[in-house]
C-alpha positions as CSV (number, residue, x, y, z in Angstrom):
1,X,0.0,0.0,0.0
2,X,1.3,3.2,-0.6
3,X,2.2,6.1,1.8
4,X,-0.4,8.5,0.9
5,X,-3.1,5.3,1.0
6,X,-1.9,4.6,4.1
7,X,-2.3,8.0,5.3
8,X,-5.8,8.4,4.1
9,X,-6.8,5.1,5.9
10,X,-5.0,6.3,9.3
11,X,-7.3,9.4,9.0
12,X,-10.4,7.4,8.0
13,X,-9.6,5.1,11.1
14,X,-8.8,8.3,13.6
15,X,-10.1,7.5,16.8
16,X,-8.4,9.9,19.1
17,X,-9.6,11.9,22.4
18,X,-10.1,14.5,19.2
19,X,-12.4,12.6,17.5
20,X,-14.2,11.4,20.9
21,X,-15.4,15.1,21.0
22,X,-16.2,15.4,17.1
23,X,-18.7,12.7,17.6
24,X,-20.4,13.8,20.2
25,X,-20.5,17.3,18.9
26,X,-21.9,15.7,15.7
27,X,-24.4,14.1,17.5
28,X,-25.5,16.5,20.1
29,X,-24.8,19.9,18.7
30,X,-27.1,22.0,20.7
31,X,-27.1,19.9,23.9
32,X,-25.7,21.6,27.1
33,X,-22.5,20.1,27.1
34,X,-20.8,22.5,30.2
35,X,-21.7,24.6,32.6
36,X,-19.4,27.0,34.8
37,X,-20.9,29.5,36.7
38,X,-22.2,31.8,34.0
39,X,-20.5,30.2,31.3
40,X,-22.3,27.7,29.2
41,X,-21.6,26.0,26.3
42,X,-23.4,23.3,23.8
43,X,-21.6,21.1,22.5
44,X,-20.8,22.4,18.7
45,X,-19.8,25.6,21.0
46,X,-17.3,23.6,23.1
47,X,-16.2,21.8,19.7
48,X,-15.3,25.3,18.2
49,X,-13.3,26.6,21.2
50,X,-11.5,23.2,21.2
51,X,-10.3,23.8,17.5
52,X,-9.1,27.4,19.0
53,X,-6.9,25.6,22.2
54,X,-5.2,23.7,19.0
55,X,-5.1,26.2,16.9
56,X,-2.9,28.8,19.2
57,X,-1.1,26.4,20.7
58,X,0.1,25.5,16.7
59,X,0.2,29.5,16.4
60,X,2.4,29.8,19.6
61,X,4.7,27.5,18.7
62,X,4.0,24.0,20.0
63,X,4.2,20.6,18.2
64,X,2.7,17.3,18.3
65,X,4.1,15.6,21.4
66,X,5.6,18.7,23.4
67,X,4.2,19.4,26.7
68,X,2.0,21.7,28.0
69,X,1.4,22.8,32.1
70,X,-1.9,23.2,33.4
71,X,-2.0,24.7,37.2
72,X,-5.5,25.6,38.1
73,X,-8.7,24.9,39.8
74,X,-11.8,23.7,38.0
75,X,-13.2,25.6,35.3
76,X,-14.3,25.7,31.8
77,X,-11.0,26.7,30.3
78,X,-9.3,23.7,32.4
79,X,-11.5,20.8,30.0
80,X,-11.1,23.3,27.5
81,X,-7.4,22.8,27.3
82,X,-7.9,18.7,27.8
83,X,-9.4,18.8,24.6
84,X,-7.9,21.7,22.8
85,X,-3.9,19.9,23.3
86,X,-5.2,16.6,22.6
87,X,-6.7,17.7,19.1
88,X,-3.1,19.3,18.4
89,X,-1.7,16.0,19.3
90,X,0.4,17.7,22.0
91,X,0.7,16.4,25.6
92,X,-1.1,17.7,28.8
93,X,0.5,17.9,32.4
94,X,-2.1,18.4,34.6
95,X,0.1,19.7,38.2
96,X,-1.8,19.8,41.4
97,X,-2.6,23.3,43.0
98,X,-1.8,22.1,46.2
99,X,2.1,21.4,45.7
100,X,4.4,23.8,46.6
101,X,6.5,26.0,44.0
102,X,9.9,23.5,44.5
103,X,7.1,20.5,43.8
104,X,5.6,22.5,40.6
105,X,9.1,23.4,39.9
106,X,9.9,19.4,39.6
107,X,7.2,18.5,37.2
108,X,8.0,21.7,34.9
109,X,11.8,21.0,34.5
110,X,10.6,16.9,33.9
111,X,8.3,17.4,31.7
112,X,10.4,20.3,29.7
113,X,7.2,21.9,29.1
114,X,6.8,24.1,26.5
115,X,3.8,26.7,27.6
116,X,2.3,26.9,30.9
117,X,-1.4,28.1,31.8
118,X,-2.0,28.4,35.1
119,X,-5.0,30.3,37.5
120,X,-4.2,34.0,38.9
121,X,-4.2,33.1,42.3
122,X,-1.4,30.8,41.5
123,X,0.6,32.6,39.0
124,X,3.3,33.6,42.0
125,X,3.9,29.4,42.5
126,X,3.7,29.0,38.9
127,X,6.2,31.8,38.1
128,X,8.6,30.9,40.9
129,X,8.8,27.4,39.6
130,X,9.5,28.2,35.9
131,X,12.1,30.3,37.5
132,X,14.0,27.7,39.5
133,X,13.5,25.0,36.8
134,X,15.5,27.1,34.4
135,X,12.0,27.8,32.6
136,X,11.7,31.2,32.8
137,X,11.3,32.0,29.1
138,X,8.6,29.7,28.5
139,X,5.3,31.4,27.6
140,X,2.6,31.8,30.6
141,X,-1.4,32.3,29.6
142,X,-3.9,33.4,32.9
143,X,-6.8,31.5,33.2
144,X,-9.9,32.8,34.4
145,X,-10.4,34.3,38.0
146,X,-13.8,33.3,39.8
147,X,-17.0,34.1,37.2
148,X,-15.1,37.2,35.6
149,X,-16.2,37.5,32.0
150,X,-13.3,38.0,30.3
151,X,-9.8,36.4,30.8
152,X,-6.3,36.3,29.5
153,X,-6.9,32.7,28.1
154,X,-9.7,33.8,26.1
155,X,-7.4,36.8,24.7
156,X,-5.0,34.6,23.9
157,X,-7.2,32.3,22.0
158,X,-7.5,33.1,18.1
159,X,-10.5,31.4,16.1
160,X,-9.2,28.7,13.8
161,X,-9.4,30.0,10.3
162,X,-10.9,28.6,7.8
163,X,-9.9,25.3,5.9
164,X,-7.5,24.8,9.0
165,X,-6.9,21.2,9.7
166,X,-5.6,20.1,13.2
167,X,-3.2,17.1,12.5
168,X,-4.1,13.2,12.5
169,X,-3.1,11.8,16.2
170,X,-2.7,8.5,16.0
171,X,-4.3,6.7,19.0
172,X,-1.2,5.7,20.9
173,X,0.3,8.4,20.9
174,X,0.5,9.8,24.3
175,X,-1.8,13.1,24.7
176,X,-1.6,13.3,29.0
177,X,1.6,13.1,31.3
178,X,-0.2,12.3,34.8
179,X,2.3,13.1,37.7
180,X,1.9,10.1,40.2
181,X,2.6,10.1,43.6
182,X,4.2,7.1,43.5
183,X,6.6,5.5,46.6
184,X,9.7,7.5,45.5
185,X,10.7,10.7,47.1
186,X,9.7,12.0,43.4
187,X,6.9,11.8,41.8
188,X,6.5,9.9,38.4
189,X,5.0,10.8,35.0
190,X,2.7,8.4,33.6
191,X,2.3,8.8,29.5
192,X,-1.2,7.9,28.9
193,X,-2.6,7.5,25.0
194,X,-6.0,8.2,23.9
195,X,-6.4,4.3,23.0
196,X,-5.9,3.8,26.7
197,X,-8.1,6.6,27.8
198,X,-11.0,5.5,25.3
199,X,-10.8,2.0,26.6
200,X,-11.3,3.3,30.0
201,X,-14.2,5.1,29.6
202,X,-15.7,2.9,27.7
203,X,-15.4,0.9,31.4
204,X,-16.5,3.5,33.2
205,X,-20.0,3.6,30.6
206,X,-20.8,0.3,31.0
207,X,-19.9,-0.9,34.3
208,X,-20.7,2.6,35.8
209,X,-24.4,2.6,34.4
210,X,-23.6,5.9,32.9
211,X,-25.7,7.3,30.6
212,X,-26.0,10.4,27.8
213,X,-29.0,11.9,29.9
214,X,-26.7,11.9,32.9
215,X,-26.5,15.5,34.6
216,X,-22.9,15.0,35.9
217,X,-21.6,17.1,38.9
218,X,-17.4,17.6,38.7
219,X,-15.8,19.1,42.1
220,X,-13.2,17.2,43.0
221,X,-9.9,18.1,41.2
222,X,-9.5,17.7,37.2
223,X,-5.6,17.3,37.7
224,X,-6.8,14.0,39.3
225,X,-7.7,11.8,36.5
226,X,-10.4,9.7,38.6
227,X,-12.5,13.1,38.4
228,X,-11.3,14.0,35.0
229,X,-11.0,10.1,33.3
230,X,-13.7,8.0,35.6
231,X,-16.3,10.5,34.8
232,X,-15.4,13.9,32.9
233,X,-14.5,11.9,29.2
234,X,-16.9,9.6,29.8
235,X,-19.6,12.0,30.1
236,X,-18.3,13.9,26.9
237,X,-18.0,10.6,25.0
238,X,-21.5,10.4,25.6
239,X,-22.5,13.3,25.1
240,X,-24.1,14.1,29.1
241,X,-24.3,17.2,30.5
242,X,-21.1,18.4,33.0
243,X,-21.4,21.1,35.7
244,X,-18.1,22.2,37.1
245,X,-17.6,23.5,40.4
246,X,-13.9,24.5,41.8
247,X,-14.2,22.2,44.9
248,X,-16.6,20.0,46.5
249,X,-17.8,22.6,49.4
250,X,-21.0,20.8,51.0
251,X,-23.7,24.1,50.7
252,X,-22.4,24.6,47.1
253,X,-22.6,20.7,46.0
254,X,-25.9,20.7,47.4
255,X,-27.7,24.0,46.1
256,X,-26.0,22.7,42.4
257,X,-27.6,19.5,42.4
258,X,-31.3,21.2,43.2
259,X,-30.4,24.1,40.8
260,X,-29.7,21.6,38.0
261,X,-31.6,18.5,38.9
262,X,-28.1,17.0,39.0
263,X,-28.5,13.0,38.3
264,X,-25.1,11.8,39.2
265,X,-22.3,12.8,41.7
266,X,-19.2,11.2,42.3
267,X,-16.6,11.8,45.6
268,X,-14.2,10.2,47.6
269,X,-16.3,9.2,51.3
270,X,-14.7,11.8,53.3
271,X,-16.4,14.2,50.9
272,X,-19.9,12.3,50.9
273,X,-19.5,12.5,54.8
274,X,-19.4,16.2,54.3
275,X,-22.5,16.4,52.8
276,X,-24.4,13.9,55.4
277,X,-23.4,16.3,58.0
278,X,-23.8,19.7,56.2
279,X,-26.9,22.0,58.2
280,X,-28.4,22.2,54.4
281,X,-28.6,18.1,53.9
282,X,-32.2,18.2,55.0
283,X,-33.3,21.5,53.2
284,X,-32.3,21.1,49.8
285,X,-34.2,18.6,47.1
286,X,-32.3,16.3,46.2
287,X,-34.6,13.9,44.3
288,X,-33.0,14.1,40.9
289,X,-30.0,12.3,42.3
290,X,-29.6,9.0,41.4
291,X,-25.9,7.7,41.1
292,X,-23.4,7.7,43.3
293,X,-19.7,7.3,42.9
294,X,-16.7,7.1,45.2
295,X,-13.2,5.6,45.5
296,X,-10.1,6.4,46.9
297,X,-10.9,4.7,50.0
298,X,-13.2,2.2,51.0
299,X,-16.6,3.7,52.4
300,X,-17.2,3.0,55.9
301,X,-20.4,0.5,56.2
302,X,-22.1,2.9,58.6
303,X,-21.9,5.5,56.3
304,X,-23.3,3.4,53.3
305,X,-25.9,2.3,55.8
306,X,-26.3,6.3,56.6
307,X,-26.6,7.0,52.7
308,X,-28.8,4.4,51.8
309,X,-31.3,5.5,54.4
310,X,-30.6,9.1,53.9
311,X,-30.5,9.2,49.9
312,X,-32.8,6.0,48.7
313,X,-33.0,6.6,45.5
314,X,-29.5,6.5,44.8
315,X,-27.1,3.9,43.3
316,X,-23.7,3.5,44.4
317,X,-20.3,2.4,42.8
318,X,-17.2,1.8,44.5
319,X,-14.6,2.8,41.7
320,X,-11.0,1.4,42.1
321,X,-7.6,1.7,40.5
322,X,-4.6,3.7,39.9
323,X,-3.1,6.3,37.4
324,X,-1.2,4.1,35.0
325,X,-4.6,1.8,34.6
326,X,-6.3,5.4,33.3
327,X,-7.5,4.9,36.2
328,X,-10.6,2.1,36.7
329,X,-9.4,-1.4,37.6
330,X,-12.1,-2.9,39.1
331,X,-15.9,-1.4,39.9
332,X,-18.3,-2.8,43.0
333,X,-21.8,-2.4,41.7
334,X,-24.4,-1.1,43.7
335,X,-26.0,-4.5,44.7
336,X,-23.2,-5.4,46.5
337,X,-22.4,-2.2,48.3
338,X,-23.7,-3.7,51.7
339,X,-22.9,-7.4,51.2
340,X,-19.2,-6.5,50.1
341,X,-18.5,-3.6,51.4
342,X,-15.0,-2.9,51.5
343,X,-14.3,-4.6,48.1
344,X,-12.8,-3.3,45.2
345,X,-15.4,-5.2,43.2
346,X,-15.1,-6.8,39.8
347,X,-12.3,-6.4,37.1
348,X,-13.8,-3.6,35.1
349,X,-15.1,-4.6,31.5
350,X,-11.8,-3.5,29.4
351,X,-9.4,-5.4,32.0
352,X,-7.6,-8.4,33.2
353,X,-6.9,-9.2,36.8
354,X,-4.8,-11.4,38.5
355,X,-3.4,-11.8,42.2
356,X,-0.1,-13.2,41.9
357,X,3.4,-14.1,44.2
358,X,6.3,-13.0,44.5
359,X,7.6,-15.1,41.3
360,X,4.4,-13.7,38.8
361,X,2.1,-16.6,39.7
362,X,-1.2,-16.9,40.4
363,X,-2.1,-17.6,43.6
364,X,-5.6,-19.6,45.0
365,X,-8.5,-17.9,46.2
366,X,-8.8,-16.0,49.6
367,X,-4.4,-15.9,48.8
368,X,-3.1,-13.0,49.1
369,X,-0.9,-11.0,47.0
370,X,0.6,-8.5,44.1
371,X,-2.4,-7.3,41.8
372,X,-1.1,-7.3,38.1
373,X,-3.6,-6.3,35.3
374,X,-3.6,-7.0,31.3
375,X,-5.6,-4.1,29.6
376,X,-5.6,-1.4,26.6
377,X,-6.1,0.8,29.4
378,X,-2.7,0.9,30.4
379,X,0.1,3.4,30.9
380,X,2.4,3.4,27.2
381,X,5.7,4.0,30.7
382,X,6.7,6.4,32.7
383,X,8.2,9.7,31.0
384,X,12.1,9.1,30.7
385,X,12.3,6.2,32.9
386,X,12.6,3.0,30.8
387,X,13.9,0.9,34.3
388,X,11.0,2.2,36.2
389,X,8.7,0.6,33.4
390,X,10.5,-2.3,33.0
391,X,9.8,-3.1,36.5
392,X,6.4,-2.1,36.3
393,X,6.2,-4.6,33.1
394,X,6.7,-7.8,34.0
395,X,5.3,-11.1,32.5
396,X,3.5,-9.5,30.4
397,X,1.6,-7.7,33.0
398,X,1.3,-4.4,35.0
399,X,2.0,-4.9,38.3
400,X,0.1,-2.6,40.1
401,X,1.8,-2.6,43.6
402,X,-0.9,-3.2,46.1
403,X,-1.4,-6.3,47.7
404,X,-5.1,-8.2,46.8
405,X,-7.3,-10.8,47.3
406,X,-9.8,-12.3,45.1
407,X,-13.0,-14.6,46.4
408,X,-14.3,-18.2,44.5
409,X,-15.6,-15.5,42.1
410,X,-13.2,-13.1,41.1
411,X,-14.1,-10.4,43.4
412,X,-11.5,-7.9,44.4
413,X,-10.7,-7.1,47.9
414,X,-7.3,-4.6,48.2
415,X,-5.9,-6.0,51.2
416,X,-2.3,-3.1,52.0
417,X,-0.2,-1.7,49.7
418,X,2.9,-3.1,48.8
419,X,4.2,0.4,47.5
420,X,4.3,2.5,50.9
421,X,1.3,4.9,49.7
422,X,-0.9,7.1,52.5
423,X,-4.2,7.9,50.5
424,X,-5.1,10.8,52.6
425,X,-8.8,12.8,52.0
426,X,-8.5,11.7,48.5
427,X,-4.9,12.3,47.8
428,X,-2.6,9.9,47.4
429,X,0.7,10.3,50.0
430,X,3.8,9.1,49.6
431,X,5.2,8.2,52.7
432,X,9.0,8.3,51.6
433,X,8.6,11.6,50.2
434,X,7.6,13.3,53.7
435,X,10.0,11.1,55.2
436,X,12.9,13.2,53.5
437,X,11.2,16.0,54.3
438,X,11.4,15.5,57.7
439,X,15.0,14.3,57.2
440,X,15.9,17.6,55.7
441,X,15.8,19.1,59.9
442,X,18.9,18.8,61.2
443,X,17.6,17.6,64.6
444,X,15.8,14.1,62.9
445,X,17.5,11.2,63.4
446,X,15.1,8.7,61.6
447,X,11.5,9.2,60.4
448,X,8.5,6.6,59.9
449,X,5.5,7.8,58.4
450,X,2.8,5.9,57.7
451,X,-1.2,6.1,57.3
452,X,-3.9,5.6,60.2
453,X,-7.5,5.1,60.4
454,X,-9.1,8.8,60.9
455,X,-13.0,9.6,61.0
456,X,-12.3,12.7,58.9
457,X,-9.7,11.7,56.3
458,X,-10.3,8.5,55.8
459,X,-6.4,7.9,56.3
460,X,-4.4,10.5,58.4
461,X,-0.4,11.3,57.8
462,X,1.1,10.5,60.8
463,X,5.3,10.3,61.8
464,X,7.0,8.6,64.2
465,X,10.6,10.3,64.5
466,X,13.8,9.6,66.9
467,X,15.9,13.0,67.6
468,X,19.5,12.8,67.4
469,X,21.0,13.2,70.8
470,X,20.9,16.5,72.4
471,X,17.8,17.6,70.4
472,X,14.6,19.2,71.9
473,X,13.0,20.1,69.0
474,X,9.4,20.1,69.6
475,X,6.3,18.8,67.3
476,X,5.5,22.5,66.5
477,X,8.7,23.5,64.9
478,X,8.7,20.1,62.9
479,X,5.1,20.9,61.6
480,X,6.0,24.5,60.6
481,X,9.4,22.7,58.8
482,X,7.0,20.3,56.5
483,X,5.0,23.1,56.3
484,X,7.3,24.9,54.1
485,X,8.3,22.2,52.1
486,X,5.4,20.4,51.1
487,X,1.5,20.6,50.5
488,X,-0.5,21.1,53.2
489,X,-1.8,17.6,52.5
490,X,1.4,15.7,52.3
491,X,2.3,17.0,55.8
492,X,1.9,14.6,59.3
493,X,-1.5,15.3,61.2
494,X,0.4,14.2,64.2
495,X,4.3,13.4,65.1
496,X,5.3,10.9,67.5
497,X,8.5,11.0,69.2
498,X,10.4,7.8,70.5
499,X,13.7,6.8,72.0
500,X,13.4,3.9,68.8
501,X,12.1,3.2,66.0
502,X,11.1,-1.2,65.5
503,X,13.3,-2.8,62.7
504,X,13.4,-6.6,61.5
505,X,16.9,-8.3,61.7
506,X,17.9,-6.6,58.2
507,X,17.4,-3.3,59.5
508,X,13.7,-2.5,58.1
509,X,11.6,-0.4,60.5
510,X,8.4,-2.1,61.3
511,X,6.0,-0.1,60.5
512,X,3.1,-2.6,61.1
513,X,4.8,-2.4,64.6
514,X,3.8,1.1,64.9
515,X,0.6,1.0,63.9
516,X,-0.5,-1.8,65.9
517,X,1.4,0.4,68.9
518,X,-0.2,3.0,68.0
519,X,-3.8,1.7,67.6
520,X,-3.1,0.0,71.6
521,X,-2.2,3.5,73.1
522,X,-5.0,5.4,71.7
């Protein structure tokens, strides 16, 4: 076949995160397809400012597979920019607001982005870290403050002209670097294709009971691709209606779901909590709810006892997984919210579980061990880090690091994690990466940190630390040092101090030790 019939066929055949949107604009041109604040657009609008994003990015200078920074809250320009690189063929990173400028700084100089848009009110982080990650040159666009109705971003955009043609992606080409916490002191980038985004939603449709009359309610954080990959795509695949709120504050999620009949609603449980004990529960109509989504953590049975009694109507899911799977691995349907609660659930429709030893082996039922996954969702690697993929790789499988169980029936029950992670609130903790924080005090002489059962958060940060000799450092002036050197999430709730710390005979400290130590003196 020749080249040029081979690149009419690879167009024909296109079936990138572009295309996804095409589609649905196609289909549902004067549908509602978001809402922020005063801003609403159909969906042949949103399709038209897409083709803008790709067009000034081309007109500003960036290519098919450079990088482009996102820091920002929620808002119409953020999906705007999903789309709008993805159509160019160029590659999102999504950076948490929360991080600090030397964390932003990190993912910048990584990624060697190539334009940056970032939110006023965190323009200073954003311009500190382009600074100190030798960056400094690279073009910055403001997003939009609160419901102002004009904004640098829209000033900067330029209306395709016509006959413009963005280029053909092909489908595994990676369009998203998502920065994972990961059990490193750094965080790692996982390069995620459209092929593996596509499969994933098309999980999150069917074994989500989603739906194109689905009124979908986004607050928790697009940088996190459970908001922006479980639910966000798949609602635009399918052409549903998305509202998007800057974060998940009880009164506001609660007057937005009566305001726009909202249908479906997903959160982590300390989130869902929120709203059970918010003054305005009982006062606002919430009858147009009907699905119900969390993950992160398992939901304590009393509060799914609470919800079910509270909000009747509603269906729940228990969504679980992990960047590099896009990021569903395994749903828990409604029906079996009660009867299972606290399991994963079921491998979800586009992927492959196993629970294997330490030698890549399947292991018997109600055995415990490594969950390893075959799907199209998958990661393509990690962004310049062939031996951490490799590792990640094995057998022809993605290990995914946490330690599992599976019943007679294939159900999924996550039993620990065999990476060290501290999923906190929603946000996922690395506990090595505080550890050298608190390393970094001159006074520390060793650090433990480590996750514990909190009402509030689900999972609290706490450390255990041994001064060196002399020291009288207190827990005040160690909060106020991880204070300044990482997110206000990532830092302890509480620190411990001890003459010791317990180790095994190679010198490992025993963390289990602590916990169960700690769990006895409280």
């Amino acid at each position: 076949m020749s080249s040029l019939h081979t690149e009419m066929s690879a167009a024909a055949r296109a079936n990138s995160l572009s295309e996804v949107l095409r589609r649905s604009a196609a289909r549902h041109r004067n549908k509602t397809a978001l809402i922020d604040g005063s801003k609403e657009l159909s969906y042949r609008e949103f399709d038209a400012v897409v083709d803008a994003v790709a067009y000034s990015l081309e007109h500003n200078g960036v290519r098919p597979g450079d990088r482009v920074a996102l820091l920002s809250r929620n808002n119409w320009e953020y999906v705007a920019l999903v789309w709008g690189s993805a159509r160019l063929g160029a590659v999102l990173v999504p950076i948490n607001f929360m991080l600090t400028a030397p964390e932003v700084a990190y993912i910048l100089g990584d990624a060697e982005v190539s334009i940056a848009f970032v939110q006023p009110a965190l323009a200073e982080v954003m311009d500190e870290a382009l600074h100190s990650s030798g960056l400094g040159s690279v073009p910055r666009v403001l997003l939009t403050e609160g419901d102002s109705e004009a904004s640098g971003f829209e000033q900067w955009l330029h209306d395709a002209p016509g006959g413009w043609e963005a280029p053909n992606v092909p489908d595994d080409a990676p369009v998203r670097i998502m920065y994972t916490s990961g059990t490193e002191s750094r965080p790692k980038g996982a390069l995620l294709s459209s092929r593996a985004l596509i499969a994933e939603y098309t999980s999150c449709i069917i074994d989500g009971g989603m739906s194109v009359d689905d009124i979908d309610l986004h607050t928790l954080p697009l940088y996190h691709c459970a908001q922006l990959d479980c639910f966000l795509g798949p609602d635009i695949m399918l052409g549903a209606t998305s509202i998007i709120l800057p974060a998940p504050d009880p009164a506001a999620v609660l007057s937005t779901i009566e305001k726009y009949s909202v249908t479906k609603y997903f959160a982590p449980p300390t989130v869902w909590i929120s709203l059970l004990r918010s003054p305005e529960f009982e006062q606002t109509d919430l009858g147009s709810l009907c699905k119900g989504y969390y993950g992160a953590s398992p939901m304590p049975i009393e509060v799914l006892r609470e919800l079910g009694e509270r909000l009747p109507n509603v269906d729940l899911w228990n969504f679980y997984g992990q960047t590099e799977i896009a990021p569903v691995a395994a749903i828990l349907p409604p029906a079996e919210q009660v009867s299972a609660a606290g399991a994963a659930g079921w491998p979800a429709l586009n992927v492959e579980t196993r629970v294997v030893n330490d030698d890549g082996e399947p292991v018997p039922a109600g055995v415990v061990g490594e969950i390893v996954h075959r799907t199209p969702q998958a990661t393509l690697g990690y962004w310049r880090a062939p031996e951490k993929t490799a590792e990640a790789f094995r057998d022809g499988w993605f290990h995914s690091g946490d330690l599992g169980v599976m019943d007679e029936d294939g159900r999924l029950t996550i039993v620990d994690r065999k990476k060290d992670m501290i999923k906190t609130g929603g946000e996922n903790v690395a506990s090595r990466e505080v550890e050298e924080a608190l390393y970094r005090h001159p006074d520390i002489a060793e650090a433990a940190v480590f996750g514990v059962s909190d009402p509030k958060w689900v999972e609290a940060v706490v450390a255990v630390v041994v001064l060196k000799s002399g020291s009288s450092v207190g827990e005040t002036e160690l909060m106020a040092h991880c204070r300044s050197v990482l997110a206000p999430f990532k830092c302890p709730k509480r620190i411990i101090f001890d003459d010791q710390l317990p180790k095994n005979p190679s010198g490992k400290i025993l963390k289990r030790v602590l916990r169960e130590q700690l769990a006895v003196d409280a």
